[in-house]
N, C-alpha and C positions, 0 to 999 in steps of 0.2 A: 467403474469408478471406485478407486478405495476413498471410503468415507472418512473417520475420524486422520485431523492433522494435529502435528504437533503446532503450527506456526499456521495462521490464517491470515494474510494480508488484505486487505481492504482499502481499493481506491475511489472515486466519485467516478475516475475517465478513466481508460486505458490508458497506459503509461504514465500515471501516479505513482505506480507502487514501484516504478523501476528506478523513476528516477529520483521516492525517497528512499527507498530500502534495498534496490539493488543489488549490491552491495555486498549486504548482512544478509540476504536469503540465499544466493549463492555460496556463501559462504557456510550457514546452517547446512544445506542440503548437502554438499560436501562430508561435514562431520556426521551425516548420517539423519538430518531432522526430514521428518515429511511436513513440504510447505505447501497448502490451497492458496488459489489467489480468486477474489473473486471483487468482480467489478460493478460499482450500482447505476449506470448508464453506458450506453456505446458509444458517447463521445462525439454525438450526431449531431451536433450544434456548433462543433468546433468550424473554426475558419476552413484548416486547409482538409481536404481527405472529407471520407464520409462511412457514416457506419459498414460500410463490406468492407471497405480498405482497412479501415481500424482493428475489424475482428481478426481479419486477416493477418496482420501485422502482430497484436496481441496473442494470439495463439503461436506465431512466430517464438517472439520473446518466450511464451512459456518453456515449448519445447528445449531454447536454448539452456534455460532458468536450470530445467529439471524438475520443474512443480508439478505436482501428480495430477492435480487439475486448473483450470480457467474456470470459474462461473461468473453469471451476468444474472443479475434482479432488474434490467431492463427499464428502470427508473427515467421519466424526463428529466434530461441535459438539460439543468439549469433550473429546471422549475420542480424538482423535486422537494416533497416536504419533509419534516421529521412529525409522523401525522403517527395515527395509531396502523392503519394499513400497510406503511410501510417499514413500521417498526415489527409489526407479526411478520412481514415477509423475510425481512432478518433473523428474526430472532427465529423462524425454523429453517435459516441458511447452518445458523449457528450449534443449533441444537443438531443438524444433519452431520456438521462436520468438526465438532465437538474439540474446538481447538485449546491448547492450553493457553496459547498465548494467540492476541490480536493486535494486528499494525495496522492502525489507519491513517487517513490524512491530517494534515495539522490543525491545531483549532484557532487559527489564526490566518487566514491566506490572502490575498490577492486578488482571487477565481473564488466566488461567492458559494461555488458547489464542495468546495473543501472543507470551510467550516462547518457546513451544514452538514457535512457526510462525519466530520468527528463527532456532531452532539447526538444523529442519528446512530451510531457505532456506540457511544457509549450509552446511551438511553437501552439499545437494543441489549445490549450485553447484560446489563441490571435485570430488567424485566425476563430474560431467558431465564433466570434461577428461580424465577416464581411459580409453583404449582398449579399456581390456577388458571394460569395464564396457560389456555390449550393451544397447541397446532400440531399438524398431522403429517405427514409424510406418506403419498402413496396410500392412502386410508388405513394408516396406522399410524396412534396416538404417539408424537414423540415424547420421551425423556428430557426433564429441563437438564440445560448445562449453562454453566456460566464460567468463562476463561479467567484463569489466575490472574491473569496481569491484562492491560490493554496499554500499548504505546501510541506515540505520536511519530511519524516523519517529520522532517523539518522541509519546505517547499519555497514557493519565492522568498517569504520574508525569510530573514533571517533570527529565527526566533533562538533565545537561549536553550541549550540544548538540558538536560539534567543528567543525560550518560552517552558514552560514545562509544560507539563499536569499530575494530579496529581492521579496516578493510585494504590491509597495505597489497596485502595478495590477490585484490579481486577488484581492483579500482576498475583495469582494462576489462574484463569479464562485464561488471555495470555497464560500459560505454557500451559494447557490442549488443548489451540487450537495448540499451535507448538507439543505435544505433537499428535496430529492427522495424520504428518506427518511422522509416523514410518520408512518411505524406506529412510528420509536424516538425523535423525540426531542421536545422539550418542544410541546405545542401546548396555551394556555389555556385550549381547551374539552374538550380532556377530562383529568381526576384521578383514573382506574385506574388500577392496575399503577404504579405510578411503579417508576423504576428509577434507577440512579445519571445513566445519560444523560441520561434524560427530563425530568429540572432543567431549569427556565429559566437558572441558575447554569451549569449546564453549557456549556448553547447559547453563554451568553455569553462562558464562559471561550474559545472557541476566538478569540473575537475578541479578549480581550482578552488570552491570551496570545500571539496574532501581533502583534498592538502592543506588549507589552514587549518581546519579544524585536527587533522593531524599534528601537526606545527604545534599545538597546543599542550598535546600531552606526548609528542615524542617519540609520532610514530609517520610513517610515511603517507598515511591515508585514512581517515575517518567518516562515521557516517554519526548524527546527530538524534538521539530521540528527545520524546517527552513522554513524563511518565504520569497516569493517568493517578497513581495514586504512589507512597511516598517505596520506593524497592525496598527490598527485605536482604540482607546477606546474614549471616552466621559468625564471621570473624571479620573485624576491620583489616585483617592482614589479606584476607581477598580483594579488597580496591588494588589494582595496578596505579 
């Protein structure tokens, strides 16, 4: 497993991170960025499917993604805390794979395990730059790291985004990874279990919120962040 990434994505469930970031990781990975994806439960509380289906399906998506790796910190679905225990267990995911930049889930959601997993993400992410704060890797002492930037996806709600990434080339590419997840989301031959994902309404909002938010600045297809603290550029002639 190659260790250090440039881009670390971070969801609470499998298929978080596909159907905030999608997107913009395919698209990174293209331009040449190495993306980890790594997940803080297996999603074993959800309605439909169950933890083998999901991993299943998740290491799926990867492959298609091109992510060098999938990790899982194997956290309880839904009753996970932001505690000290499972902030060291991050924070030497983080130190492992020493990303410069982190995506997590939004700090506002829906699904009570989204927010929790951003204040846990950004709690972990602070405390990795601390020296004193030990963890080990294979009994050997790691190196603190702490990532330049940490962003937000944007998920059920519709939160204001702060920047948008321009995914007019890689909308279809998204679908076919959410589309890898067959046990959660809408399929017309089967009508168990519906769930709020499981809508055909749902499936489509993801397209058809990457098109508005496209719409806005003028381009065919957009993906929404939030940024954890205020971006930095060099020249106002770099905003598009």
């Amino acid at each position: 497993m190659s260790e250090k990434v440039d881009i670390l994505a971070i969801g609470a469930h499998p298929d978080d991170i596909e159907l905030g970031c999608g997107g913009t990781l395919i698209k990174e990975i293209e331009m040449g960025k190495k993306v980890g994806l790594l997940d803080l439960t297996q999603g074993e509380l959800g309605t439909r499917g169950n933890k083998e289906i999901r991993k299943n399906e998740a290491e799926l998506s990867k492959n298609e993604m091109g992510a060098v790796f999938r990790d899982n910190l194997f956290l309880d679905d839904c009753f996970f805390e932001n505690n000290r225990d499972n902030q060291i267990q991050l924070i030497s995911k983080i130190r492992r794979y020493r990303p410069e930049i982190i995506i997590c889930n939004a700090p506002d959601d829906r699904h009570i395990d989204h927010q929790k997993a951003a204040k846990l993400v950004i709690d972990a992410c602070f405390l990795s730059g601390l020296k004193k704060i030990k963890t080990s890797l294979e009994g050997n002492l790691q190196d603190v790291w702490r990532p330049m930037n940490v962003y937000h996806y944007i998920q059920w709600k519709n939160l204001e985004p702060d920047f948008l990434v321009n995914i007019s080339d890689y909308l279809n590419k998204k679908l076919i990874l959410i589309n890898c997840y067959k046990s959660q989301f809408f399929n017309p031959k089967e009508s168990n279990d519906n769930t709020p994902i499981s809508t055909k309404n749902f499936l489509d909002s993801i397209t058809y919120r990457a098109r508005d938010l496209g719409r806005l600045v003028g381009v065919e297809a957009a993906e929404g962040f939030i940024a954890s603290r205020f971006p930095l550029i060099n020249s106002i002639t770099e905003l598009k």
